[in-house]
TIDOKE-575208 format. One record per residue (C-alpha): x, y, z; residue in three letters. Coordinates in steps of 0.001 Angstrom, whole numbers, padded with zeros to 6 digits, always signed. Example, Ala and Ser with C-alpha at 12.3 -4.5 7.8 and 13.67 -1.06 7.14 Angstrom:
<fidos>
+012300-004500+007800ALA+013670-001060+007140SER
</fidos>
This chain:
<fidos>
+245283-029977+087477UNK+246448-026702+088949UNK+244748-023649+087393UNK+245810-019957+086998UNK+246016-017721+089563UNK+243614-014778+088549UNK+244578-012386+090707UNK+247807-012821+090265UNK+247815-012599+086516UNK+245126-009702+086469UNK+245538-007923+089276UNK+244194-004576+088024UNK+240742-006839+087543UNK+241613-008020+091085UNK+241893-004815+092465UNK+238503-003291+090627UNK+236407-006248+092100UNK+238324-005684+095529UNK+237309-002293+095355UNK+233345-003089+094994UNK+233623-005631+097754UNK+235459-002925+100254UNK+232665-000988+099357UNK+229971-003264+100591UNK+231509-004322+103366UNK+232928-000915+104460UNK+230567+002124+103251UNK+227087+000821+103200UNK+224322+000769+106080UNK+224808-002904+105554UNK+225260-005085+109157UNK+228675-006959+108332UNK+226600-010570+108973UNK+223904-009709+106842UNK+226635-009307+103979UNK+228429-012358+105102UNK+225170-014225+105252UNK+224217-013562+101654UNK+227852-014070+100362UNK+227988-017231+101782UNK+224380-018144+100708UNK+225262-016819+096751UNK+228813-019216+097270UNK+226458-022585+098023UNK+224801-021544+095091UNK+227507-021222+092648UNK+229482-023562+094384UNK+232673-021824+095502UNK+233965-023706+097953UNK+236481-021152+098680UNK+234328-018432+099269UNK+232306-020964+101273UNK+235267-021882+102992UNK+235834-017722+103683UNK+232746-016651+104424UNK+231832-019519+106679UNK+234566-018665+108384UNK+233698-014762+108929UNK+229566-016106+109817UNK+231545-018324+112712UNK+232925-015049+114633UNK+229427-014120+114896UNK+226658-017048+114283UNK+226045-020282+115488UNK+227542-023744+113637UNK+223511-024241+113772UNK+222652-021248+112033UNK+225322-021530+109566UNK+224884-025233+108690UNK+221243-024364+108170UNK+221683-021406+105734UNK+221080-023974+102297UNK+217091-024456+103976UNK+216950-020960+105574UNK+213307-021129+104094UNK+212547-024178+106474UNK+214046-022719+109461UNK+212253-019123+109805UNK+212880-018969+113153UNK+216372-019055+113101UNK+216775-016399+110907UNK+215603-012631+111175UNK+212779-011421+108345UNK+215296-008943+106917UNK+217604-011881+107142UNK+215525-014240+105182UNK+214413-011014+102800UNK+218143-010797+101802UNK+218539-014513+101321UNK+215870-014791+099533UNK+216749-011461+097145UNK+220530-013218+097068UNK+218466-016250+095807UNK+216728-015072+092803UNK+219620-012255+092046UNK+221532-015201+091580UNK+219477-017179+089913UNK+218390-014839+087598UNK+218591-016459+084310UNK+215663-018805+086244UNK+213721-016167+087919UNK+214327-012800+085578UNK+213828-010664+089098UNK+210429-011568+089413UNK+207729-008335+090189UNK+206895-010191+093351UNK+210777-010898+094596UNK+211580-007285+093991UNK+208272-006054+095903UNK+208941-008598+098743UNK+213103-006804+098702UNK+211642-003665+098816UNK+209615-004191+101508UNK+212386-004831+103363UNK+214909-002929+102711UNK+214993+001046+101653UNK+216238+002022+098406UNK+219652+002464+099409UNK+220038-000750+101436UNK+218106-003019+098614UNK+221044-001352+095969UNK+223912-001901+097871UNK+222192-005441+098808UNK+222198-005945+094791UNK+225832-004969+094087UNK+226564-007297+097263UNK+225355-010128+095475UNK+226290-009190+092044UNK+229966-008897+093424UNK+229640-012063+095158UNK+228535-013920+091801UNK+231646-011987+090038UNK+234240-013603+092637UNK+232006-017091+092279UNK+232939-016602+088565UNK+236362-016336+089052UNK+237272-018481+092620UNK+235250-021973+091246UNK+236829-022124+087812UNK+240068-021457+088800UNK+239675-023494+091528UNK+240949-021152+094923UNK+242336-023353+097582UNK+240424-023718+101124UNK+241722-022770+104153UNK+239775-025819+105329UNK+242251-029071+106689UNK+240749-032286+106825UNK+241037-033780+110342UNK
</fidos>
């Protein structure tokens, strides 16, 4: 069944939530794969397959099909993935997860650690926009750029 096309229909919402993401990805102290990284890890978890599809697609200009592919287990694999990489992913996790987790003491002390007060905001509102889009892109189903073979 074909479903409405939300940024099309609402696209002074659109344009808000474009706004946040610009931000993020333009104006923090963010590295652009880091933001990619967590996008794409909040997308598995929501399952958006369009925004997996997307930011896949950005992580492949810049990481390994090995890296990527391995991003669901991140937490097996340390040492394919930076400590402020697996900090973020694992912030990305419980941010996203929060009606599971309720931003445990321990998570936030472990982000913090990591990242300075700026970074571990605009980290946040990363993810936060990340799980708006998810919201929007997986029930109203977004198409994939992805073909099958």
């Amino acid at each position: 069944m074909a479903r409405l096309n939300w940024y099309e229909i609402a696209p002074d919402g659109a344009k808000a939530l474009l706004g946040v993401h610009h931000y993020v990805t333009r104006n923090t102290g963010l590295p652009e794969e880091l933001i990619h990284l967590v996008f794409l890890r909040v997308s598995q978890i929501n399952g958006c397959a369009h925004c997996i599809d997307t930011h896949g697609r950005d992580l492949r200009k810049t990481m390994s099909v090995d890296r990527i592919a391995l991003v669901p287990v991140w937490d097996e694999v340390p040492h394919l993935f930076s400590d402020r990489e697996r900090a973020a992913l694992a912030w990305a996790e419980e941010v996203t997860r929060l009606s599971e987790t309720h931003a445990s003491d321990a998570a936030y002390a472990a982000a913090a650690a990591a990242f300075g007060p700026k970074d571990l905001v605009d980290l946040t509102i990363a993810i936060a926009a990340m799980n708006a889009f998810n919201r929007l892109g997986a029930p109203f189903r977004l198409p994939v750029a992805a073909r099958a073979a």
